[in-house]
N, C-alpha and C positions, 0 to 999 in steps of 0.2 A: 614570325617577323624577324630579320636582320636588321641592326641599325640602320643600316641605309634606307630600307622600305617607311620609316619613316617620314624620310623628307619623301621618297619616290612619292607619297601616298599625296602629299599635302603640292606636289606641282603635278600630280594630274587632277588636284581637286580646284584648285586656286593656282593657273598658271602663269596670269600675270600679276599679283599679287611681287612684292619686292622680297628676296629672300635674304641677299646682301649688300651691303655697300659700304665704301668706305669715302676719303675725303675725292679720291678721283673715280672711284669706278663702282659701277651699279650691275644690279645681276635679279631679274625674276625671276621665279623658281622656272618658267619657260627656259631661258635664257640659258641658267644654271644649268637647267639639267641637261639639255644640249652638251654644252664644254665636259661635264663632270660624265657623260657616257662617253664623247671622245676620249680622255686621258684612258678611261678604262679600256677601250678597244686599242689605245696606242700601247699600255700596260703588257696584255696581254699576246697584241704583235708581235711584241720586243720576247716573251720568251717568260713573261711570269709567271708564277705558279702559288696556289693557294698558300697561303701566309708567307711567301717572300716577302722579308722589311725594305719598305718606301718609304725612305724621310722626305720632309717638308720643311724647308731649313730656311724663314723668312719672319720679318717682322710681320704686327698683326697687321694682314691685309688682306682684302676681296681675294684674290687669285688664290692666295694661299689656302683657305679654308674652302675653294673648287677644286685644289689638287687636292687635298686633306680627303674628300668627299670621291672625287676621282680615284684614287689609290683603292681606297674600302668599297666601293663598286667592284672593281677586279678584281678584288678578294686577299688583296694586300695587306700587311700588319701592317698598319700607322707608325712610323716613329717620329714622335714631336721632339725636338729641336728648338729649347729657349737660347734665343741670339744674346740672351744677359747672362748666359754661360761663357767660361773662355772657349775659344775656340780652340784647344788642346783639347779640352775636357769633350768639346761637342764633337770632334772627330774620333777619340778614344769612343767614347759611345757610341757612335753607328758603325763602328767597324766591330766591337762586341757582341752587337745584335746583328751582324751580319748585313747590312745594308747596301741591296742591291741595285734602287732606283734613286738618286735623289734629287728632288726639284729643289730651286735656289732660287734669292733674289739677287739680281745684279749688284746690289749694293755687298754684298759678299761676298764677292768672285774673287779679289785678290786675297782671300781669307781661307777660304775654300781651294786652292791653286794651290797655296804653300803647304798642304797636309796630304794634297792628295793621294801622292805614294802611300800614307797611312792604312786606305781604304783598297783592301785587298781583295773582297766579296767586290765591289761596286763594277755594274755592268752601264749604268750610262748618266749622266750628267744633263739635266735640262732646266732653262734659265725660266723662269715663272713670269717675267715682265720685261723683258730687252731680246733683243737681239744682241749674243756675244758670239764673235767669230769662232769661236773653239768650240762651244756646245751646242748642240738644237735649241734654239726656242720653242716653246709650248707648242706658237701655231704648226713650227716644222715638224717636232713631235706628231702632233696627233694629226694633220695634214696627208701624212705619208701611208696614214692609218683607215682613214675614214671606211672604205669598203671592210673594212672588217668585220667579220661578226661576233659579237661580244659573246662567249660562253655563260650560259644563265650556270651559277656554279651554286648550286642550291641542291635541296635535297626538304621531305617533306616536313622536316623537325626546323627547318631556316638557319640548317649549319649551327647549334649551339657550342658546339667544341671548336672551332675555328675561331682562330687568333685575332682580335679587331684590333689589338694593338701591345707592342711593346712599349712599355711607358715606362720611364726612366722615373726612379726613387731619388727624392730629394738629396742624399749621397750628401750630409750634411759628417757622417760618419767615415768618410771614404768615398770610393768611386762608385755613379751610380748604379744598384740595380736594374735590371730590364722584369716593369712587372708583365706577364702573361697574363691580356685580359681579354676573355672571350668573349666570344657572341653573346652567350648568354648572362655573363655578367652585365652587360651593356646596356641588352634587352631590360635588366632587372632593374637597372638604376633608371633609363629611359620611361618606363612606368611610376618608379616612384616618384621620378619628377614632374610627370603630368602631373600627379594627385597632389605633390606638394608645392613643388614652384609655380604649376600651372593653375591649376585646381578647375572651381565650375567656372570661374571668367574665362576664359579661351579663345576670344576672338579679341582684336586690336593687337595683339602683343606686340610692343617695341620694344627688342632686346638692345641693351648697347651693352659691347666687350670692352673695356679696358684691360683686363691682366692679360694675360698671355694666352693667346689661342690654344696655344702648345700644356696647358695647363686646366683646371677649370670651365674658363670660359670658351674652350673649344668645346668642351663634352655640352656646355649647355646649350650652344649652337646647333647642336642633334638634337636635344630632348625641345627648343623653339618653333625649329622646323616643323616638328610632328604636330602644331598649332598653328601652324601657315604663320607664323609671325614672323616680325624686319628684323635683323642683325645686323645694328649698326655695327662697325669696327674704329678704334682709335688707336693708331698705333701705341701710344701709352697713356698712364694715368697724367691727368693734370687735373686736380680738383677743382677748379675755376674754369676750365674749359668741357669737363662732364657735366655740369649745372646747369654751363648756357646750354647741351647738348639736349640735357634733359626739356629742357623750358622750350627750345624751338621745335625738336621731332617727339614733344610730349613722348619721353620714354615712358615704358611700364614697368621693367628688369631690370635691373645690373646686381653683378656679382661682384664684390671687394675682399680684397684680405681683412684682416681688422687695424691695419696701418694706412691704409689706403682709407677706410670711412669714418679715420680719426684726422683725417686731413679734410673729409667730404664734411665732416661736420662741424670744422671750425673754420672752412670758408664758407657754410653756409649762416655761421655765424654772424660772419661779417659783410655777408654783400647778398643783395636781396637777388633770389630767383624764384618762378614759377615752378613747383615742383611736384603740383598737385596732380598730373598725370601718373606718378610714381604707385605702384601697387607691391612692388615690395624690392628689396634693397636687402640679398642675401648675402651674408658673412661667413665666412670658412676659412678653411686651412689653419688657424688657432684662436684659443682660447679668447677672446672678448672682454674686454674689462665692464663691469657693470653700471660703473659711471657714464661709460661711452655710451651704452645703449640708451641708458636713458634720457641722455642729452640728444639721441637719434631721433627717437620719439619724440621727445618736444619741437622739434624741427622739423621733423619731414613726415609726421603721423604714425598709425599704425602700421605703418609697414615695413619694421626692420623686421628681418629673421635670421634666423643664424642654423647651420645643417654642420656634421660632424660627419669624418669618412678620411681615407688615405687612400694612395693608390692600389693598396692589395685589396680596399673595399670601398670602392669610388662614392664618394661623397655622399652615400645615403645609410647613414650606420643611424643616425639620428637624426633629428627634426625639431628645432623650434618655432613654429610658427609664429606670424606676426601678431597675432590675438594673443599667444602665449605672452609675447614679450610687452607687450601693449598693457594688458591683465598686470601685470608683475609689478608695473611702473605705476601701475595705479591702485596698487594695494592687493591686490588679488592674488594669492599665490607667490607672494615677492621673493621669496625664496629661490624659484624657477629662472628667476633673470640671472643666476649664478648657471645655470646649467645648459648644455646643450641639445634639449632635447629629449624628448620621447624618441625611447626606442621604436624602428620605424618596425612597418607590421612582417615582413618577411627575414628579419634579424633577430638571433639570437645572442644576448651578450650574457658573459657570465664576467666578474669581478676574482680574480686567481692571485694568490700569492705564489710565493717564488715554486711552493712545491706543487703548486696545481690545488690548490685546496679553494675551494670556491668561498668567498666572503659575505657576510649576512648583508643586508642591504643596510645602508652609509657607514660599513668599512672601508676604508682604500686600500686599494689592489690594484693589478697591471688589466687594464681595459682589454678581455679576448673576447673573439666574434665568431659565430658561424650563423652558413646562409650560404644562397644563390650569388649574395656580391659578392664572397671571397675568392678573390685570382686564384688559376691553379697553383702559381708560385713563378720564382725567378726564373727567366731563362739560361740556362746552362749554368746555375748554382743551386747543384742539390743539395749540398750540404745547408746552404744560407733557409732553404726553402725548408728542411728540415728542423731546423733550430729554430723560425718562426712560426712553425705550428706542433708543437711538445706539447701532449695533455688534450692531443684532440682539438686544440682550438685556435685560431689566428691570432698570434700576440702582436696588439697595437703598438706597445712601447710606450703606451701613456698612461696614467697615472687617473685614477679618478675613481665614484661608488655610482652605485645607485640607489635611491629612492624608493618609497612603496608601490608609487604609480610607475614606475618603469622610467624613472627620469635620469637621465645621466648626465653626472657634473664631471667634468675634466680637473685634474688637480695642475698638473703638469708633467712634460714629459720625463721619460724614466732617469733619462739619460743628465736631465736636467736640475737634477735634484740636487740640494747645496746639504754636506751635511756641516755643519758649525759647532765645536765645541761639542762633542756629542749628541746635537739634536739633529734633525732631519727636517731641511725648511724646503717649501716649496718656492718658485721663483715667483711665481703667481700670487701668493697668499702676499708677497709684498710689493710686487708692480701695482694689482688691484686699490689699495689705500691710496699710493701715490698717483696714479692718472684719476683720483677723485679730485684733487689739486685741481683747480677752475685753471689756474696758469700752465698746465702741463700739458703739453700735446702725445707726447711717447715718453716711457719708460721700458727698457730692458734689464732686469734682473741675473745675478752670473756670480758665481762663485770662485773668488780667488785663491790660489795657493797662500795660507797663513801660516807661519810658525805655531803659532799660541793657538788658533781658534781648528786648525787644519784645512777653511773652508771660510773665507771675509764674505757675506754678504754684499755684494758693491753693485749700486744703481747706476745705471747711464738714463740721463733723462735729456728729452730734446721738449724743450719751451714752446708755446705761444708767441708766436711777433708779436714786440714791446712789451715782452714779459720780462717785469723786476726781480723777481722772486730768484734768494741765493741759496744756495747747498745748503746751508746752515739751517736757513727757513723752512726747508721742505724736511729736514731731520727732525724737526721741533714740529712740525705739522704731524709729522706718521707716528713718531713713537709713541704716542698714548696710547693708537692703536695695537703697535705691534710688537710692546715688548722691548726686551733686552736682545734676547738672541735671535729675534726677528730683522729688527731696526740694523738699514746697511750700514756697514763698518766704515764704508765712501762711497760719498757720491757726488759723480761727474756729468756734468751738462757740457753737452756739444752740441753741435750746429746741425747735426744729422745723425743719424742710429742705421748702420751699416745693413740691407736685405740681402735676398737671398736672391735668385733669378726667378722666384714666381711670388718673390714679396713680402717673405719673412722676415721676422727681425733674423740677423747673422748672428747668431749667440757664439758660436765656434769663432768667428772673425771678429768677435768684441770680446772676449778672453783671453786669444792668443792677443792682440792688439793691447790691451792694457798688459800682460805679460810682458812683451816687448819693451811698452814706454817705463815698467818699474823696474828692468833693468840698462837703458838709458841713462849715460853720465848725465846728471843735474847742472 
């Protein structure tokens, strides 16, 4: 199998069955796969060749996720394109990874127009949903194509070394990485998602996307497919309006950051929806506080889960299942609701400190992985690619142990560690006390430049509407828990806690940002 024989498998089983849609437009897997084999015979027309990069450079929408699908037919590397990136940053990137097709939304075009000299690879330009005078439109695209014959580019093994996609690293540290992730990577995560987000229910599935196609919820859109299930699309989050989503096309899935279902859970607080179609409501990309989950649970049943992974080893490093988390909240195991997961069964993690020395189980050490999900590494940075696998093993950059049953807790990232007065605090070990705070909706944790301490402990926390609770309150609330050199040195309430373009808190843009305002005349 190739990823794409997934979905091929599930619209010659269930053709008219609905595959996607968003607020204007609908697509059966009939229908789909129609469109998604033209782009591929226009693809190929035009002059592509096996892993040439095709970006896809649009907000979440139906069309976009037919070119996404289109492109990986032809045998094109994917490159996703979050539009909550600057556009500097998103032209720097597809001209890195060499990008030689790219599909657009109109609503981009004068964005797309002033960089273009940037993109020195790129042989042709087509708009995903307008006619604009300068470039083909899709239909003239693939119109001009139709007689063609699409090259079956296959081979008995289903291409496992072929590139499915250059996916761009969070570049939270600098400019982003291009990870190299193959066929068979893709294959590996596509199975362990059937068995985990899918499992033996399988039919009904209604998935809806909010976070960015271009991120998570585009990879789960393939692993859906292969259960003939609906993919709603939203262009973004709005937590009052995924609820009503949820309650009228009775969803089954959705994927959130853990910012995103700390907003799902305190407007489910406050305004009553149906939400009992829901079977499970997975969490990624970080850490979870375990207040939140269990307030998830009491709202929306057993069906939170939460899965651990990055893009060098796409989201199935671990597994916490909704029973797990469900168990923990009610006494069972409660320990488990801190962790992310059993290690999933084709994963290997070992816990390393700095000289590779493997750690007994609940030391902390730097979380390394091997397995079938590990990327081969960055595109055109051998050196980078080198330096993240020292010791035989893919180093995460996160911080965490393990367990006897093979459970793995995340502490926090490497990078992210405060050290204070000579101790070494995690940012985690003091967000977690404070979003137990009933009044607190987010906390960001961040260590400031001190004179005295080398390293101030300082919260940024974003409230509950008509929440009273002041600085002072929430100091006197945590410190029993956490000590002297735990307890933040300050802490600032704003109106908002700054993300990342697939959702993250901005820990880098809320450091330098206080940096800035402490050297501001008063």
């Amino acid at each position: 199998m190739k990823p794409i024989d997934y979905f091929l498998r599930s619209a010659a089983l269930s053709p008219d069955e609905i595959f996607v849609r968003d607020k204007f437009t609908e697509y059966s897997y009939r229908s789909a796969e129609v469109k998604i084999r033209h782009i591929a015979q226009a693809l190929q027309a035009s002059g592509l060749k096996e892993n040439d990069s095709v970006a896809v450079y649009s907000p979440n929408k139906a069309e976009a996720v037919i070119c996404i699908f289109g492109a990986i037919l032809a045998g094109a590397s994917w490159v996703p394109v979050n539009i909550r990136n600057s556009v500097k940053s998103n032209i720097e990137y597809m001209e890195y990874v060499s990008t030689k097709w790219l599909f657009f939304d109109s609503s981009l075009e004068s964005e797309i127009k002033s960089y273009l000299d940037k993109l020195n690879f790129l042989n042709q330009l087509i708009c995903i949903d307008n006619s604009v005078e300068e470039y083909s439109s899709i239909e003239e695209f693939t119109r001009e194509n139709l007689d063609y014959q699409i090259e079956d580019i296959t081979d008995p093994f289903s291409l496992p070394d072929s590139i499915f996609s250059r996916w761009p690293t969070g570049g939270t540290t600098g400019p982003s990485k291009g990870v190299e992730m193959k066929n068979s990577n893709i294959v590996t995560m596509f199975e362990l998602g059937i068995k985990h987000y899918i499992g033996v229910e399988d039919t009904g599935i209604v998935h809806l996307a909010v976070a960015p196609i271009t991120h998570a919820a585009g990879l789960l859109i393939g692993i859906f497919s292969a259960s003939k299930g609906v993919n709603i699309i939203h262009e973004n989050f709005d937590a009052k309006q995924v609820l009503l989503e949820i309650e009228r096309s009775k969803v089954t899935h959705i994927f959130l950051p853990p910012t995103a279902f700390y907003d799902l859970v305190d407007h489910a607080q406050r305004f009553k929806f149906d939400t009992s179609s829901l079977r499970q409501i997975l969490i990624a990309a970080a850490p979870v506080a375990t207040a939140k989950l269990k307030q998830g649970v009491e709202i929306f049943g057993p069906v939170v889960a939460q899965c651990y992974g990055q893009a060098e080893a796409p989201m199935l490093i671990s597994m916490l299942p909704a029973k797990d988390i469900a168990d923990s909240v009610n006494g069972i195991n409660p320990n488990r609701l801190a962790s992310c997961g059993q290690v999933t069964s084709c994963t290997e993690v070992a816990i390393l400190d700095d000289l590779g020395k493997p750690q007994f189980n609940y030391e902390k050490g730097e979380i390394c992985i091997r397995g079938p999900l590990v990327t081969p590494g960055y595109y055109k940075k051998t050196d980078e690619t080198r330096e993240v696998r020292t010791f035989g093993w893919h180093h995460t950059g996160d911080i965490g142990f393990l367990d006897d049953d093979n459970y793995l807790y995340i502490v926090d990232r490497k990078k992210d560690m405060i050290i204070t007065g000579g101790f070494n605090v995690f940012a985690t070990e003091v967000e977690g006390p404070i979003l137990e705070i009933s009044e607190v909706l987010e906390c960001a944790v961040v260590g400031l430049p001190d004179d005295k301490w080398g390293e101030a402990v300082t919260a940024i926390v974003r409230l509950k509407e008509d929440s009273k609770i002041n600085e002072k309150e929430i100091l006197q609330a945590v410190k029993p828990k956490l000590g002297g050199y735990k307890t933040p040195k300050n802490i600032f309430i704003w109106s908002s806690i700054p993300k990342t373009a697939v959702g993250k808190v901005d820990k880098k843009l809320i450091r330098q940002k206080l940096i800035d305002e402490s050297k501001s005349p008063r």
